[in-house]
C-alpha positions as CSV (number, residue, x, y, z in Angstrom):
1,X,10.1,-38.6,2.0
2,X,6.3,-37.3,1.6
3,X,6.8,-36.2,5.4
4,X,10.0,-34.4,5.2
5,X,8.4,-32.4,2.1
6,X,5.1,-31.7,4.2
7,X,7.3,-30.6,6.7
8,X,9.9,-28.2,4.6
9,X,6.5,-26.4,3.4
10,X,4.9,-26.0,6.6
11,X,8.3,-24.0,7.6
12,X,7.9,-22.0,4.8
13,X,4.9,-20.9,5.2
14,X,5.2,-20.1,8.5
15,X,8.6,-18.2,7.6
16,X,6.3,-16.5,5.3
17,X,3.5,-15.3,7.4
18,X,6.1,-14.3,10.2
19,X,7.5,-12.0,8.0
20,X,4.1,-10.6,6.4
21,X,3.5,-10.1,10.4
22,X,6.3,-8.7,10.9
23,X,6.1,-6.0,8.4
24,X,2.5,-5.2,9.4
25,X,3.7,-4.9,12.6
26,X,6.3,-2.8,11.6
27,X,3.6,-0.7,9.4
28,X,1.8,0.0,12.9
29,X,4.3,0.9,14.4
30,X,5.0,3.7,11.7
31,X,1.6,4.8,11.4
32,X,1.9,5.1,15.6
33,X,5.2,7.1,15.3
34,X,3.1,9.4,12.6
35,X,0.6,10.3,14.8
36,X,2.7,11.2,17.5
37,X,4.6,13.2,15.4
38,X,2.6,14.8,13.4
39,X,-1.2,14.9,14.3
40,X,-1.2,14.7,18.2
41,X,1.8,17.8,17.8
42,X,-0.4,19.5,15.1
43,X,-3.3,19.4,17.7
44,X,-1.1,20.6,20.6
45,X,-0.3,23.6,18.8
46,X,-3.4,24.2,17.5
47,X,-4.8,24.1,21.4
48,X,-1.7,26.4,22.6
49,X,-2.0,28.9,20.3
50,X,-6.0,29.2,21.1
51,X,-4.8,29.1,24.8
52,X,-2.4,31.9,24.1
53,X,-5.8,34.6,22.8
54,X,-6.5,37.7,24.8
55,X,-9.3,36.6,27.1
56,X,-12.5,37.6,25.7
57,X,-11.0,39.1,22.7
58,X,-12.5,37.7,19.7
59,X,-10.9,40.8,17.6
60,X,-8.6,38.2,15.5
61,X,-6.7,39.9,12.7
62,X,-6.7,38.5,9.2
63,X,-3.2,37.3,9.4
64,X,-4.1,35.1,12.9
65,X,-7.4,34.0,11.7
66,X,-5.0,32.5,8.4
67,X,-3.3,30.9,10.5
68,X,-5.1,28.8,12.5
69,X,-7.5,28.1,9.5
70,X,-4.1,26.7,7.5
71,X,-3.2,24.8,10.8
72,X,-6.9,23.3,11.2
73,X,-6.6,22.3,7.3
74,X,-3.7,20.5,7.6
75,X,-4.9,18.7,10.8
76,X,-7.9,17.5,8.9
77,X,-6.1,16.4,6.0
78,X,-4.1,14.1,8.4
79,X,-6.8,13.0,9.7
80,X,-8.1,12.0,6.3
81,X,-5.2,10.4,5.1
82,X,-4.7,8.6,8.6
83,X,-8.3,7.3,8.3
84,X,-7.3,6.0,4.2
85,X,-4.3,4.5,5.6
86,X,-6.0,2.2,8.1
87,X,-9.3,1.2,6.4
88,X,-8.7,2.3,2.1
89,X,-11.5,4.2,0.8
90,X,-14.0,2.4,-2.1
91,X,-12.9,-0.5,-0.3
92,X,-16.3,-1.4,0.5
93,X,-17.9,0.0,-2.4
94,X,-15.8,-0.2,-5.6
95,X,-12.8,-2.1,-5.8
96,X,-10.9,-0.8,-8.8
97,X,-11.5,2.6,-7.3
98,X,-9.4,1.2,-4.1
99,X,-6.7,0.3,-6.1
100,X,-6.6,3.3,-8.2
101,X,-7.0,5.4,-4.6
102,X,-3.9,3.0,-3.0
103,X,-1.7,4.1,-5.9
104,X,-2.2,7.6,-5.5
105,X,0.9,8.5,-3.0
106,X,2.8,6.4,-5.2
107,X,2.1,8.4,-8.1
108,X,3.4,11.6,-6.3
109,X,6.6,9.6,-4.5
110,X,7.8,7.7,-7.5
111,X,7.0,10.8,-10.2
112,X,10.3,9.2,-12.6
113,X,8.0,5.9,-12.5
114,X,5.4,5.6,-15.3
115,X,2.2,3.7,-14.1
116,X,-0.1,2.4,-16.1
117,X,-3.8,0.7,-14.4
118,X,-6.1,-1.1,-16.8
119,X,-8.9,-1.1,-14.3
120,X,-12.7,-2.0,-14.9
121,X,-15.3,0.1,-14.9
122,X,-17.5,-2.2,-12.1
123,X,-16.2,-5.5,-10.0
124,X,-18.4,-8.0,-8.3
125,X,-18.9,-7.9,-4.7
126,X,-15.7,-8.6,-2.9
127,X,-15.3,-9.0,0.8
128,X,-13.6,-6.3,3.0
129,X,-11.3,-8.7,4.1
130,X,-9.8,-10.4,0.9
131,X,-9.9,-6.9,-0.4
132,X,-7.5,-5.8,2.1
133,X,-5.3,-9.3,1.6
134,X,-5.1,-7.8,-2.0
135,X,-4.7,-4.5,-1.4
136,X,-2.1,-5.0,0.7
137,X,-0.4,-7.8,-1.2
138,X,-0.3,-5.3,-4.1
139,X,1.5,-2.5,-1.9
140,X,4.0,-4.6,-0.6
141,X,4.7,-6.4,-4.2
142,X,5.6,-2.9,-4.8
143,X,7.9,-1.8,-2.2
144,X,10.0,-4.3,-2.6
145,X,10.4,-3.9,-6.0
146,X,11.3,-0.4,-7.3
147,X,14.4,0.5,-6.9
148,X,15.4,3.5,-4.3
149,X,17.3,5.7,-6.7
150,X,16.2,7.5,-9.5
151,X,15.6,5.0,-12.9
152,X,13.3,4.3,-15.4
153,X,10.9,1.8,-14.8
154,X,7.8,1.5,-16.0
155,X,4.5,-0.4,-13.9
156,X,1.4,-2.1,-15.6
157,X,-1.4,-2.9,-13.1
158,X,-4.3,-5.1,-14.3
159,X,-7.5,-5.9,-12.7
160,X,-9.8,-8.3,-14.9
161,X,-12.6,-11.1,-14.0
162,X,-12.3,-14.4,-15.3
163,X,-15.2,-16.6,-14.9
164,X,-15.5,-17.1,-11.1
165,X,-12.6,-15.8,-10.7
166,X,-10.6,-12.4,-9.6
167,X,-7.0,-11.8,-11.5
168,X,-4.5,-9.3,-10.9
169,X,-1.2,-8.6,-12.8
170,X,1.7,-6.7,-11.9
171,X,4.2,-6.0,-14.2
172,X,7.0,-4.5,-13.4
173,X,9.6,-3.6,-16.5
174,X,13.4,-2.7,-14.9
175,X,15.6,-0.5,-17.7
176,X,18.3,-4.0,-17.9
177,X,18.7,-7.4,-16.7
178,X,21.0,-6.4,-14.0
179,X,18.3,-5.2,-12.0
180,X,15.8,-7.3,-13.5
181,X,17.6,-9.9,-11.7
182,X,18.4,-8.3,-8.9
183,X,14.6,-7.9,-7.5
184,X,13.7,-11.6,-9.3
185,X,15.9,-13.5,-6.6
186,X,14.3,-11.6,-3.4
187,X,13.4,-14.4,-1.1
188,X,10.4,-12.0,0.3
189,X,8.2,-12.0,-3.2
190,X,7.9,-15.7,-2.2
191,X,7.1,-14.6,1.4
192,X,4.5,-12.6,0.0
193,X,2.9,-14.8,-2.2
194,X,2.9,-17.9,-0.1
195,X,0.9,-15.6,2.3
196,X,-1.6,-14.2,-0.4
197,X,-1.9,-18.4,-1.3
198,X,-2.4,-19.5,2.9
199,X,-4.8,-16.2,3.4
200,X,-7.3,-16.1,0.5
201,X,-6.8,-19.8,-0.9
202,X,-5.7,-18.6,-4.3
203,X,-2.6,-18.5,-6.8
204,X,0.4,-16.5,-6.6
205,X,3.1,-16.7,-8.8
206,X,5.8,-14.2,-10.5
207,X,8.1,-15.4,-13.9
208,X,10.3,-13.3,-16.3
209,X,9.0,-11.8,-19.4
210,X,12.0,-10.5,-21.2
211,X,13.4,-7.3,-18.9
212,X,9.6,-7.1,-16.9
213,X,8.8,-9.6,-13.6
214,X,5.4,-10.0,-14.0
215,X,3.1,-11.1,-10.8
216,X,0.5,-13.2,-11.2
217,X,-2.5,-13.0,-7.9
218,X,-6.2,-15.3,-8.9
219,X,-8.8,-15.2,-5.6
């Protein structure tokens, strides 16, 4: 009987970390699919329309020079955000200020969403790596949470040190229990935390607190 149990949860956790590897996968791939759509085209025109000058005629009008400027800023913002996506500013530095930073774009995409971050001022030193685990726990926690279509839901994000221990709470509060249990009975939260628990050898755990799931990460 102890075998068979040993056995069920090594399945699951590899189930788990095939799909956490599967959606970073599937992340690279996007970011990939970005660049070639956006940044390498940005820079091909950018090139051509240099290309396309008068020879020797450095006589730009105001209206050309505007131009290019606009099209070099928005390269270089791309760049930027390309660079945050792959390696999150603070990360290294401050780690409530890489949290706060992650959040960002989802402030802007989900603008009928009211978040909430109760972050510390200063952290302890935290490894690049498990700060990535988290930080990357945290986004997907997310995206599978909030519904698609427009509703009100509201987001409390926690970051408090307990002894020698990090703690993290997501709370999530859906406007009735028909969506509330909806997004409690996805089977990849458990994909997600198993993985947090097999990469970083802590606790991850999500229960119902009236109509808000609240997560639950300890490193």
């Amino acid at each position: 009987m102890t075998l068979i149990l040993l056995v069920k949860k090594l399945y699951q956790t590899q189930q788990a970390l095939q799909w956490w590897s599967c959606r970073q996968s599937l992340k690279m791939f996007l970011e990939a699919e970005k660049i070639r759509d956006g940044i390498l085209q940005e820079s091909f025109t950018i090139r051509r329309s240099l290309e396309l000058l008068p020879g020797g005629n450095l006589d730009l009008s105001t209206s050309k020079t505007q131009e290019l400027l606009k099209r070099f800023d928005n390269f270089h913002q791309s760049l930027v955000q390309l660079s945050d996506r792959l390696f999150p500013v603070y990360i290294q530095d401050n780690f409530p200020l890489a949290i706060q930073h992650l959040l960002e774009p989802w402030f802007t995409s989900h603008s009928q969403i009211y978040f909430h971050l109760d972050m510390p001022k200063s952290w302890r030193h935290e490894s690049v790596d498990r700060s990535l685990i988290i930080l990357r726990t945290l986004e997907e926690l997310l995206k599978i949470s909030l519904p698609e279509v427009l509703t009100q839901v509201s987001i409390y994000i926690c970051l408090q040190q307990q002894v020698n221990l990090g703690k993290l709470v997501l709370q999530i509060t859906y406007p009735d229990i028909s969506t509330l249990v909806f997004y409690k009975n996805l089977p990849e939260r458990e994909y997600i935390c198993k993985t947090f628990r097999f990469l970083t050898s802590g606790k991850c755990f999500c229960c119902i607190n009236n109509l808000s799931l609240v997560c639950y990460l300890y490193w």
